[in-house]
C-alpha positions, 0 to 999 in steps of 0.5 A: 500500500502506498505511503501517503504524501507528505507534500500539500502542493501536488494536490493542488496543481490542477487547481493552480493550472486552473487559475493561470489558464484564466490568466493566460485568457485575460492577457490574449495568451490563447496559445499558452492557455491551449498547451495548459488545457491539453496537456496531461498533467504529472507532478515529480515530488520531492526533486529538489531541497533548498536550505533556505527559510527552514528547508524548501521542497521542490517539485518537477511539472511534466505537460504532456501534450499533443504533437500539433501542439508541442511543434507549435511551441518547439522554437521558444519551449524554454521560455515557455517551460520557465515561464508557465514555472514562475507563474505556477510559483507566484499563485502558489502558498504552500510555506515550504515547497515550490514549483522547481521545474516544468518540461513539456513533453510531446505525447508518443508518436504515431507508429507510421510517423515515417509514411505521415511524414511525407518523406519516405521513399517506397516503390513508384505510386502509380496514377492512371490516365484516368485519375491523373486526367481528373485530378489536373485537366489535360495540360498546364503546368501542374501545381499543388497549393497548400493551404488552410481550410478556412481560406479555400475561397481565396485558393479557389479564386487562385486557382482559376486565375493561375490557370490563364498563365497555364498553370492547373492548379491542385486545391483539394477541398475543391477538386477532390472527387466524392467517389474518391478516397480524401487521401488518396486522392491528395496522395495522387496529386502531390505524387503527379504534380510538377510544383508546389506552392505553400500558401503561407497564412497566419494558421497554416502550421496548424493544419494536420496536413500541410506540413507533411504536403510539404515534406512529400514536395521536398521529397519529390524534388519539385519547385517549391514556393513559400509564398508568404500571406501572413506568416514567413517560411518555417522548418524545411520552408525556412531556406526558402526567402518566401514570396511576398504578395497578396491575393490580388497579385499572387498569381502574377507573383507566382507565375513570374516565379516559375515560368523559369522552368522550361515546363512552365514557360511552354505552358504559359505560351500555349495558354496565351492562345486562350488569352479571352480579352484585352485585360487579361493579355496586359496582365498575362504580359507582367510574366515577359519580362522574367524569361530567362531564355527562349529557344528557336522553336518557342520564340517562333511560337510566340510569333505565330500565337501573337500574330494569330490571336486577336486578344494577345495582339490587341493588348498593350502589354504585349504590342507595346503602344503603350510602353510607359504603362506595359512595358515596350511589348513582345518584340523587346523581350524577343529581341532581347532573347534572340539577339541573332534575330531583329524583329518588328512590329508592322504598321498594324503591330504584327510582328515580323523578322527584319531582314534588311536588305 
């Protein structure tokens, strides 16, 4: 039978943890009041003796939290851990004891923490014409955004503005299928996709998906963007500077980011044959003056695009009759990727190889 204690302030945590959650709500410290709530409580008794004032006894607090919430505080822990310690201390009465230290301590980890990661390396998934057609469409570049439930609307919105630039993008609480898995799915779609944007809002970290949709794009190798709306890169994004914009220009920002892949830049140029206005050709001219690069054959396919369609011709982005606003157009950009070349805008701006005679 086990000796009853003879230390009063153990008894008593939950009732001092009680007392600092209140306190932690009063002064908007939400997040160290959601460690205090979830946590499992264990006391150590007796693991320290101080001299002073006729003798002290100190006790150690264990905090068992969840993982979502034990990652959340992993940057400032100590801090964390001293100062739930000396607020336990100054509500405290017992004469002679005292809080000497508290540790937060995460709960056991998931069994398959390796699958969940994202990062494991297991034999080629894979996807079907099928699946593969119904998760991206038929052509674009193929990026998956990441994001925060609570701003599907904003991604959504994204989505369709990215796909002028040829980009088909991937936002799974849109475009999951309802006959389909939710994980697989997802699963699907981060395998068969050719880059990944994380769009980093105040809340993404506490997502329980979008740090391990992450880890499968670094474990991929694709083009990653930490695209930075409201919160700056963390963990494996923390090498990353992060792309500052807003949702009104994301996509712009995003696809003049990407459209130094090759992939990319040929799917930018076939979508500008599907260019359904003025506007949206000034806007899709923002991307010309990030090539880096353009060979023969997609030089020539612009031309033919530019001549061929109406909507792209018509632009001042793109014919250039308004440079102080657009920019000097298509053929500086063309001349300047193909200096072996000149080519010229016509008297009624289509563009043409000079060739002198």
């Amino acid at each position: 039978m086990n000796e009853p204690s003879p230390f009063e302030l153990p008894k008593r945590i939950h009732h001092y943890l009680a007392t600092i959650s209140k306190i932690y709500a009063q002064h908007s410290e939400q997040h160290i009041q959601q460690l205090i709530v979830n946590a499992q409580v264990r006391v150590i008794e007796g693991t320290s003796f101080d001299n002073w004032n006729g003798g002290m006894n100190g006790h150690n607090v264990i905090l068992t939290v969840p993982e979502s919430v034990y990652l959340s505080f992993i940057d400032n822990k100590r801090d964390i851990e001293e100062k739930i310690k000396d607020d336990l201390n100054k509500i405290q009465h017992v004469q002679d004891e005292f809080f000497d230290n508290v540790f937060i301590e995460m709960e056991d980890v998931d069994s398959d923490w390796r699958k969940a990661s994202g990062m494991l390396v297991t034999q080629n998934r894979t996807i079907s014409p099928d699946a593969t057609r119904r998760i991206w469409g038929d052509d674009g570049f193929r990026i998956f955004l990441s994001h925060k439930s609570n701003f599907k609307s904003e991604t959504a919105n994204l989505k369709k503005e990215l796909k002028f630039f040829g980009i088909s993008a991937f936002v799974a609480h849109e475009d999951i299928h309802p006959t389909k898995a939710w994980q697989d799915e997802i699963e699907n779609a981060l395998t068969s996709m050719d880059g990944f944007v994380a769009l980093m809002t105040p809340d993404f970290h506490e997502s329980d998906w979008t740090d391990q949709e992450v880890g499968y794009a670094f474990a991929r190798g694709v083009p990653i963007i930490a695209v930075r709306l409201g919160r700056d890169p963390y963990g494996f994004l923390g090498k990353f500077q992060g792309l500052r914009t807003d949702w009104s220009t994301a996509a712009v920002d995003i696809a003049n980011v990407l459209i130094k892949n090759d992939r990319m830049l040929n799917a930018y140029i076939n979508a500008l044959s599907n260019c359904p206005n003025w506007d949206q050709g000034n806007t899709l001219a923002k991307v010309l003056p990030s090539i880096e690069k353009l060979s023969v054959e997609q030089v020539d396919k612009l031309i033919k695009i530019y001549n061929e369609t109406q909507e792209i011709r018509g632009s001042f982005g793109f014919n250039g009759t308004k440079p102080t606003l657009y920019g000097l157009g298509l053929v500086s950009h063309l001349n300047r990727l193909d200096p072996k070349r000149n080519f010229e805008y016509t008297p009624k701006r289509f563009i043409e190889q000079f060739i002198p005679f």
